[in-house]
C-alpha positions, 0 to 999 in steps of 0.5 A, a space after each residue: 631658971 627662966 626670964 621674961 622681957 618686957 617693957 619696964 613701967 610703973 605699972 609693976 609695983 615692985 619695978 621702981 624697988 627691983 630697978 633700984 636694988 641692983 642699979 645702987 650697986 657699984 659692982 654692977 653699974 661700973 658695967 653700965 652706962 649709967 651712973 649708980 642709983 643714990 636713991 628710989 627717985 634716981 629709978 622712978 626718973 629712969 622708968 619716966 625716962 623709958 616711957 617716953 622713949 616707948 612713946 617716941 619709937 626711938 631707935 633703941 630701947 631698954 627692956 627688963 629682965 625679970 626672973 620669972 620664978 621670983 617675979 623680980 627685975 634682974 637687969 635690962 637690956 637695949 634692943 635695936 629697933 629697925 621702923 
């Protein structure tokens, strides 16, 4: 299998579905920070919100990971940014 990392936007259509389809899973997010997505819109506020955070330079932010076979995001990850 391989992945590739990248900024997670709108731009990919299928993002906001990918992202919601494994962050509405209790069995995954009680691993996470964040609380389990209710619906598409909990994932559309969550890619807004990492936009910005691209836009503002912060100090960490998230990446997704896609499969690279399936063309779909399987998860993200926080890298640490040193400016």
């Amino acid at each position: 299998m391989e992945f590739l990392i990248g900024k997670l936007t709108n731009k990919f259509e299928t993002a906001r579905s990918d992202l919601y389809e494994y962050a509405s899973d209790n069995s995954v997010t009680k691993f996470l920070t964040f609380s389990t997505y209710q619906s598409l819109q909990d994932a559309k506020e969550r890619i807004a919100y990492l936009q910005q955070q691209y836009q503002e330079k912060s100090l960490v932010q998230d990446y997704c990971i896609e499969h690279k076979g399936l063309h779909k995001v399987i998860g993200a990850i926080g890298i640490p940014h040193y400016f």
